[in-house]
C-alpha positions as CSV (number, residue, x, y, z in Angstrom):
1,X,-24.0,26.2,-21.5
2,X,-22.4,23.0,-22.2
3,X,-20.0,21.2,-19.8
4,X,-18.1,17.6,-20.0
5,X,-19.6,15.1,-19.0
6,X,-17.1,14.5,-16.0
7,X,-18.1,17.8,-13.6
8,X,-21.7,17.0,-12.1
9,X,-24.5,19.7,-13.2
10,X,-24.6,21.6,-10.0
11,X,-21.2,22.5,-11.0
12,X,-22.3,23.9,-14.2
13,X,-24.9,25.5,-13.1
14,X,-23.1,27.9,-10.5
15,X,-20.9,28.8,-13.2
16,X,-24.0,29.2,-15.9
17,X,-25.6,31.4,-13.1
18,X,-22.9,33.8,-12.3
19,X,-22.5,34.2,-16.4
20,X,-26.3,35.3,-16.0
21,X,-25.7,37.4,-13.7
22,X,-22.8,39.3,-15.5
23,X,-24.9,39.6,-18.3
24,X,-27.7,41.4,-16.7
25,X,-30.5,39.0,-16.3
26,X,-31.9,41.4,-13.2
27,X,-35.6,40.6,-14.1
28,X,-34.9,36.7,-12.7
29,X,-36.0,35.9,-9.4
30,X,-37.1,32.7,-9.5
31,X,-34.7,29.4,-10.2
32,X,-36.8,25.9,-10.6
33,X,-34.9,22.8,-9.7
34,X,-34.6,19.6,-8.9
35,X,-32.9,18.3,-5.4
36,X,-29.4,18.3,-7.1
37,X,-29.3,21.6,-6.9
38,X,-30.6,22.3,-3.1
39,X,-27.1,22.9,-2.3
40,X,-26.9,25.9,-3.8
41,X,-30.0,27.8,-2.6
42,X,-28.4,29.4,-0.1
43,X,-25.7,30.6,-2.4
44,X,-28.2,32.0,-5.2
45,X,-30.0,34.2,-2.1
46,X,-26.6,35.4,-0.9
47,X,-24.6,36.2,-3.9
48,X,-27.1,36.9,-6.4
49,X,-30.5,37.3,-4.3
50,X,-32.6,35.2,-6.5
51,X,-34.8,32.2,-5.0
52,X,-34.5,28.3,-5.8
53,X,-37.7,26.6,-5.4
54,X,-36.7,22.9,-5.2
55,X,-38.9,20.5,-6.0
56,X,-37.5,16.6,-5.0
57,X,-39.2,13.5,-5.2
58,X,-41.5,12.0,-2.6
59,X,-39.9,9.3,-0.2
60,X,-43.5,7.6,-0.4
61,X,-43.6,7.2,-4.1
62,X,-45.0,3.9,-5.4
63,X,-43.8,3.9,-8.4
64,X,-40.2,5.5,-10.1
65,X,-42.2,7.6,-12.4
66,X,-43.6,10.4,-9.9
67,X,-44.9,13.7,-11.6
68,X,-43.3,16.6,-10.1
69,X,-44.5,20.2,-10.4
70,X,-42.9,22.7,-13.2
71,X,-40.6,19.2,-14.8
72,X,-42.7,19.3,-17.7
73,X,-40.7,22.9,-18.6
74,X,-37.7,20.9,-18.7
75,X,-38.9,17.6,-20.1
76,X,-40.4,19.8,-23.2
77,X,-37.2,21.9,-23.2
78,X,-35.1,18.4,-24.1
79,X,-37.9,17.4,-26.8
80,X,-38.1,20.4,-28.6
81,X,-33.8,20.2,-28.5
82,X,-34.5,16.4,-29.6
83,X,-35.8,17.5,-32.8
84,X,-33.0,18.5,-34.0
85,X,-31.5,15.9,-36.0
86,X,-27.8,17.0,-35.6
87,X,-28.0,16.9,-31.4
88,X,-29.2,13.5,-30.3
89,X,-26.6,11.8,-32.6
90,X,-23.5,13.6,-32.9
91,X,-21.1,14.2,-30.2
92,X,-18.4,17.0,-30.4
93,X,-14.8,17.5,-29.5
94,X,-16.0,21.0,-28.3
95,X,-18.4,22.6,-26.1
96,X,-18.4,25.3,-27.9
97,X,-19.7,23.4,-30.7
98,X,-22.1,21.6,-28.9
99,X,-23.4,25.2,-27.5
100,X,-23.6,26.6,-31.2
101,X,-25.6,23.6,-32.9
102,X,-28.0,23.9,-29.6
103,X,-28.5,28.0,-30.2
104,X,-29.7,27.2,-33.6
105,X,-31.7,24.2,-33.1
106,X,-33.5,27.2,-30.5
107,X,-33.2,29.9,-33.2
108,X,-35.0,27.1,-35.8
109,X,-37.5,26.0,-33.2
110,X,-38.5,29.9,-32.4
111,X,-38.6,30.7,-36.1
112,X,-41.3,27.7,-37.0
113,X,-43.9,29.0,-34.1
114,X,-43.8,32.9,-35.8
């Protein structure tokens, strides 16, 4: 799902969610996330009775580049999208747009691993 830029990602991300839901993702019980999105783990257990494991970074950090646990799933995510030449360059008047060139650059990226 793509948003504007102007609503903040925890936004989105209820309204991605309760699309999943609706569709019948009833094998999901698990949500990873960052500390932007502790605000809604409550919610997710309520309403939709999966779990958000929130992993934030360390007050005690030395230096701005900590590793966190399961942030490489993301981090790759964004890479394999970066290959795409259209994506990292082009920005659309749509979201819908945006959400269709990001479906195929998936669709290609599944295809050249079979």
């Amino acid at each position: 799902m793509v948003s504007p830029a102007n609503n903040h990602d925890a936004c989105a991300a209820k309204m991605l969610l309760q699309k999943l839901a609706l569709v019948g993702f009833k094998r999901m019980k698990i949500i990873i996330g960052d500390g932007a999105y502790e605000h809604l783990a409550e919610w997710l257990l309520e309403k939709l009775k999966w779990v958000l494991q929130v992993f934030k970074r360390s007050d005690t950090a030395k230096t701005p580049f900590e590793v966190l646990p399961q942030r490489w799933k993301v981090e790759m995510t964004i890479s394999w999208l970066m290959w795409s030449r259209r994506l990292p360059l082009d920005y659309e008047a749509d979201t819908k747009t945006s959400e269709t060139f990001i479906l195929i650059a998936n669709i290609q990226f599944i295809l050249r691993k079979t």
